[in-house]
Backbone as CSV, one residue per row, in Angstrom:
resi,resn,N_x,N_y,N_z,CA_x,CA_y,CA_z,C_x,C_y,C_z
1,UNK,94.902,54.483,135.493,95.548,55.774,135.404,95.465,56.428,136.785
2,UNK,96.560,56.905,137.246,96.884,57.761,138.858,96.215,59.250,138.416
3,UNK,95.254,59.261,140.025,94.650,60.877,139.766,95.549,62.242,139.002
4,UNK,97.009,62.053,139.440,98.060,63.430,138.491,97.485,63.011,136.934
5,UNK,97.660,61.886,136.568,97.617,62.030,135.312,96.314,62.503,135.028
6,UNK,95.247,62.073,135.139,93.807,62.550,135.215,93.610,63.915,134.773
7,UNK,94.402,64.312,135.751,94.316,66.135,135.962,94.755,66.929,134.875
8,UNK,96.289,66.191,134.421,96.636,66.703,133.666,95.926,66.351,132.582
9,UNK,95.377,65.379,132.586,94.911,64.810,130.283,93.103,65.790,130.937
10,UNK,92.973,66.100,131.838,91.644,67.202,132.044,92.027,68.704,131.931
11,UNK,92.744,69.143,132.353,93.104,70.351,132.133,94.100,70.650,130.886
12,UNK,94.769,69.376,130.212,95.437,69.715,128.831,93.945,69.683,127.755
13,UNK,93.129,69.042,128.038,91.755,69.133,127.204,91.116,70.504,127.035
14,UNK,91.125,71.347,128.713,90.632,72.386,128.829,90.754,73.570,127.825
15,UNK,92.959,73.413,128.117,93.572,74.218,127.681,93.545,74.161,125.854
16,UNK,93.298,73.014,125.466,93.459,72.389,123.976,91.770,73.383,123.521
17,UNK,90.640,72.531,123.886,89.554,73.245,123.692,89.785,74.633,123.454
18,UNK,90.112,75.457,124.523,89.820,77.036,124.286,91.151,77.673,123.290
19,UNK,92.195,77.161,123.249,93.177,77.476,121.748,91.927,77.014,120.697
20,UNK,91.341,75.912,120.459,91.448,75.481,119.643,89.900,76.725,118.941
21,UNK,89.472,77.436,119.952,88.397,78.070,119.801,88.895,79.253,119.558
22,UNK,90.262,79.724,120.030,90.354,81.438,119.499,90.950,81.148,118.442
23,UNK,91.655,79.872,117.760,91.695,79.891,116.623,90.918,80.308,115.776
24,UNK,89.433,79.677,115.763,88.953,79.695,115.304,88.176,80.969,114.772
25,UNK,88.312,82.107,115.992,87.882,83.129,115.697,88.834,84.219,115.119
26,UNK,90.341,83.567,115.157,91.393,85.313,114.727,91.754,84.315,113.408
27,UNK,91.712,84.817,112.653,92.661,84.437,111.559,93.443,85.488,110.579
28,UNK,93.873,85.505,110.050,94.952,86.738,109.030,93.966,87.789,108.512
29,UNK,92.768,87.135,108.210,91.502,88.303,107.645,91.288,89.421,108.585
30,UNK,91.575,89.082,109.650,90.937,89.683,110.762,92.015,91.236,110.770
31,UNK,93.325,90.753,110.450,93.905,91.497,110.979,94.871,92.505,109.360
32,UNK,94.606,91.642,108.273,94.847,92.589,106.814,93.774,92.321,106.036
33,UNK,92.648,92.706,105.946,91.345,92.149,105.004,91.478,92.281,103.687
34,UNK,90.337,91.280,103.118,90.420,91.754,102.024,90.272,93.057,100.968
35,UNK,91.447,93.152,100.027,91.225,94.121,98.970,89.979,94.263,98.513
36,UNK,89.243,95.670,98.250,88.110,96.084,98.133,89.085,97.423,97.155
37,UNK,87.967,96.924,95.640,88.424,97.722,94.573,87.221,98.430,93.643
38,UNK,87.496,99.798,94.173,85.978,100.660,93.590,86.219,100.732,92.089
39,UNK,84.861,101.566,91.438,84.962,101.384,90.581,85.826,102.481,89.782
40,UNK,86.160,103.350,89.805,87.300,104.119,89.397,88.597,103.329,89.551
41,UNK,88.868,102.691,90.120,89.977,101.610,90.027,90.737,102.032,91.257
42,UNK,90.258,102.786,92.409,90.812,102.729,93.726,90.799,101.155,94.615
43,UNK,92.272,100.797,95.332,92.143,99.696,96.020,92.134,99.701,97.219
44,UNK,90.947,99.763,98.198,91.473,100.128,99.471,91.767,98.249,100.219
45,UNK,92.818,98.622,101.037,93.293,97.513,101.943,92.842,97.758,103.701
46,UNK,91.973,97.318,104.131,91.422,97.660,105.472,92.386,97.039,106.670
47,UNK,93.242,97.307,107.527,94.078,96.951,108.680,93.463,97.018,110.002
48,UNK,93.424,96.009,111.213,93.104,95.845,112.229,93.942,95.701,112.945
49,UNK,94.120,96.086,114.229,94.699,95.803,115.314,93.954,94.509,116.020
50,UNK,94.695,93.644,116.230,93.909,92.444,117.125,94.439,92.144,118.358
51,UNK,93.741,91.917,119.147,94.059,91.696,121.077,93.352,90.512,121.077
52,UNK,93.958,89.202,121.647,93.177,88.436,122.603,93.589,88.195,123.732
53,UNK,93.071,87.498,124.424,93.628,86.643,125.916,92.430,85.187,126.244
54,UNK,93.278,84.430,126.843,92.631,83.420,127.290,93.064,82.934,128.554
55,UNK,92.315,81.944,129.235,92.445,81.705,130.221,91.890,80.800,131.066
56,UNK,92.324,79.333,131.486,91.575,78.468,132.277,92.373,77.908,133.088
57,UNK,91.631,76.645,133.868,92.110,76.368,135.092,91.044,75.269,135.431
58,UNK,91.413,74.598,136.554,90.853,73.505,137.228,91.468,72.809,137.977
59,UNK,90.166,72.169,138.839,90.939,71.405,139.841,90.065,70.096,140.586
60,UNK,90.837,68.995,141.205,89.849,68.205,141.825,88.960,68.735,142.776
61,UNK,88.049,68.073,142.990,87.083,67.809,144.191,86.423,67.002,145.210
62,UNK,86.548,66.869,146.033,85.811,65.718,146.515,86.917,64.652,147.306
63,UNK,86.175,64.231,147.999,87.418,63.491,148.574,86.870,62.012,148.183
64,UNK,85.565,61.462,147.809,85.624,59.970,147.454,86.038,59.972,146.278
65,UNK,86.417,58.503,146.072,87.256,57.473,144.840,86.392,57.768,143.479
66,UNK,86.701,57.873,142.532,87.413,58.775,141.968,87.172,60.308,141.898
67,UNK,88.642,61.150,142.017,88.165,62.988,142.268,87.640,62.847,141.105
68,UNK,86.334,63.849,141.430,86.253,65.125,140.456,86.744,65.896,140.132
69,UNK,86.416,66.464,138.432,87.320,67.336,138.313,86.633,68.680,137.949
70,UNK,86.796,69.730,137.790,85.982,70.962,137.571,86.527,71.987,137.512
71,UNK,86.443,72.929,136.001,87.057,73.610,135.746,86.562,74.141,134.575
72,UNK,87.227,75.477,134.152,86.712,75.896,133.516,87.427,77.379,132.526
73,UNK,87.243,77.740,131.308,88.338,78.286,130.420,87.542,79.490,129.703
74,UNK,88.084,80.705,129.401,87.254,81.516,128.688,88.807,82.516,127.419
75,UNK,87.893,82.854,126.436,88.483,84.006,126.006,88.091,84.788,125.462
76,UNK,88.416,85.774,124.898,88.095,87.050,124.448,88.891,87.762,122.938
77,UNK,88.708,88.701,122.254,89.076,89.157,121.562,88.415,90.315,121.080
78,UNK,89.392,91.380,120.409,88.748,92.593,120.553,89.661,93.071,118.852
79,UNK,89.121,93.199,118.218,89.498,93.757,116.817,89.080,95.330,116.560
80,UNK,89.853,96.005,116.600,90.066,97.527,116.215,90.865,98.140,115.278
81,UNK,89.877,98.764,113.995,90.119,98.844,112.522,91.089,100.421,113.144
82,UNK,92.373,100.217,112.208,93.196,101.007,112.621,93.460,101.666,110.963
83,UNK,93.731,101.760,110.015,93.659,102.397,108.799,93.259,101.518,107.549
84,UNK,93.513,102.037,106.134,93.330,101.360,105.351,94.332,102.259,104.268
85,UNK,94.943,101.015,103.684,96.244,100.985,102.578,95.388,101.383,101.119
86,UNK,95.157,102.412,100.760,94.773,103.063,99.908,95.836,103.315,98.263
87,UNK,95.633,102.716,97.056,95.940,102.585,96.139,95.704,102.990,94.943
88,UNK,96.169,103.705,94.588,95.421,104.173,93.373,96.937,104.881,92.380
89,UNK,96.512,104.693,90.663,97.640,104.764,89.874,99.255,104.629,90.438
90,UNK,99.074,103.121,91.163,100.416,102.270,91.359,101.233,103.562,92.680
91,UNK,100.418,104.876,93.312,100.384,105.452,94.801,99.599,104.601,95.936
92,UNK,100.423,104.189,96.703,100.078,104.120,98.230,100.090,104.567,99.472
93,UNK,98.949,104.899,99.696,98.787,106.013,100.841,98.095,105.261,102.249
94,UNK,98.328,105.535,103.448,98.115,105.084,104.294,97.031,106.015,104.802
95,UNK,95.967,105.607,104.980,94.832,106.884,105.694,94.511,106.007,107.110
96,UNK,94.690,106.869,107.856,94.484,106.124,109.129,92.705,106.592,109.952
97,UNK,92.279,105.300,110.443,91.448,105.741,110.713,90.923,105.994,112.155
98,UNK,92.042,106.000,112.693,92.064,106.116,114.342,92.076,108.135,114.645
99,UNK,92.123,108.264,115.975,91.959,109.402,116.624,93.479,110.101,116.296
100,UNK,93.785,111.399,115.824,94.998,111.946,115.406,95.779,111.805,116.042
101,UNK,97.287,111.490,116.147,98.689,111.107,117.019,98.792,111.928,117.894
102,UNK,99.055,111.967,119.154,98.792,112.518,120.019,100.577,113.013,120.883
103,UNK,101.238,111.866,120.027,102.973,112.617,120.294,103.268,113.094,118.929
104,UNK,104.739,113.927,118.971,105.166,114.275,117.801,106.083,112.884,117.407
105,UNK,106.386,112.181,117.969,106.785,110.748,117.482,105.851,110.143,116.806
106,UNK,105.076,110.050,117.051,103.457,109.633,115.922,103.504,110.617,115.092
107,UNK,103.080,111.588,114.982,102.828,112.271,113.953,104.468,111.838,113.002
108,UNK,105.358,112.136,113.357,106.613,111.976,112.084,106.457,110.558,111.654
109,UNK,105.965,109.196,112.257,105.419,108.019,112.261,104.681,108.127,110.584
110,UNK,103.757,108.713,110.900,102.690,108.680,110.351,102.855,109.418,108.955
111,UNK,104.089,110.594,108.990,104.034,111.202,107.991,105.416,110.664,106.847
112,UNK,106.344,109.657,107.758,106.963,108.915,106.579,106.497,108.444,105.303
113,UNK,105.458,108.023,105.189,104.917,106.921,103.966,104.325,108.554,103.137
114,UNK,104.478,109.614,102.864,103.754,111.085,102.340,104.932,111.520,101.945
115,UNK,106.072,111.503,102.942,107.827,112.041,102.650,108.458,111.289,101.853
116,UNK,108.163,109.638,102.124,108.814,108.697,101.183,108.341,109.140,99.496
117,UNK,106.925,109.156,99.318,106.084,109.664,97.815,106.819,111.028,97.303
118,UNK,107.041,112.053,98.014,107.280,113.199,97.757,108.892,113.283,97.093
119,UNK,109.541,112.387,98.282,110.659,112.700,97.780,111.281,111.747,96.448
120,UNK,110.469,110.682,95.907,110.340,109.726,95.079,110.370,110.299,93.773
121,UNK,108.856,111.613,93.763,108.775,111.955,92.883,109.714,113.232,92.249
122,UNK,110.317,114.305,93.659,111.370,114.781,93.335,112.640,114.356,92.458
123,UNK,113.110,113.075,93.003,114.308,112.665,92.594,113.496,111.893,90.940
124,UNK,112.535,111.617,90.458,112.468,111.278,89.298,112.323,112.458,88.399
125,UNK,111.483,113.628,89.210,111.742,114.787,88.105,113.408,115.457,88.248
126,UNK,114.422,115.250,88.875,115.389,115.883,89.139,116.213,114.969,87.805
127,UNK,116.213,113.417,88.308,116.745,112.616,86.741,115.668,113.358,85.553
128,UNK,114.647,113.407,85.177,114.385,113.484,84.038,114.637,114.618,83.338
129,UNK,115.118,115.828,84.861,115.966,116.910,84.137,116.769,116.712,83.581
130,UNK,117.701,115.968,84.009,119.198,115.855,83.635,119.349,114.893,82.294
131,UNK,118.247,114.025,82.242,118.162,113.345,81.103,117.858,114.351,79.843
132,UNK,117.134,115.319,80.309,116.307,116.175,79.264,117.749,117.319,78.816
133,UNK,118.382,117.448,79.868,119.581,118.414,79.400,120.696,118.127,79.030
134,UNK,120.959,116.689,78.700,121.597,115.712,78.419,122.009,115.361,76.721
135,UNK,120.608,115.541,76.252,120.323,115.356,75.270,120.388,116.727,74.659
């Protein structure tokens, strides 16, 4: 085998290794956990924000027969619990558990899923008028 190839089946190892390690640490739990159901029959759903990065590299050394090779790969990850999907009598509410929105684009963000409920329950008491005056 010619030193290019070397390099490459050494540094595709590098690169293989450290995927094969932040796999191992992010998975779907990480980032929608599991349902947690109290005993009044509330369901809370816990949500994360997840960040990683990785990163390696290498290279020969040496100038006698056969190079060395040397190198080396790291990563990181950073999980930050951002709200939890709150359930209760077939209502879902989003409670967030981060620092309050800091634009008014966030805040109207944030207050869709409260406007969507509200106006849900309007338009079912508005039909059940009309059903009721119907009759």
């Amino acid at each position: 085998m010619d030193s290019s190839m070397e390099k490459k089946n050494s540094v595709s190892e590098l690169m293989r290794s450290t995927m094969e390690k932040i796999h191992e640490m992010v998975d779907t739990n990480a980032i929608v956990g599991q349902p947690i159901t109290t005993p009044d029959g509330v369901t809370l759903i816990p949500i994360s924000k997840v960040s990683f990065g990785f990163g390696s590299g290498g290279g020969d050394y040496g100038k006698a027969q056969p190079h060395q090779f040397g190198g080396g790969g790291g990563a990181g990850v950073k999980i930050d619990p951002v709200a939890f999907l709150v359930i209760k009598d077939g209502v879902t509410r989003v409670l967030p558990v981060a620092v309050p929105p800091a634009t008014a684009v966030d805040r109207v963000i944030e207050m869709v899923p409260d406007l969507m409920d509200k106006a849900e329950r309007f338009l079912d008491k508005r039909q059940a008028e009309k059903e009721a005056q119907a009759l």
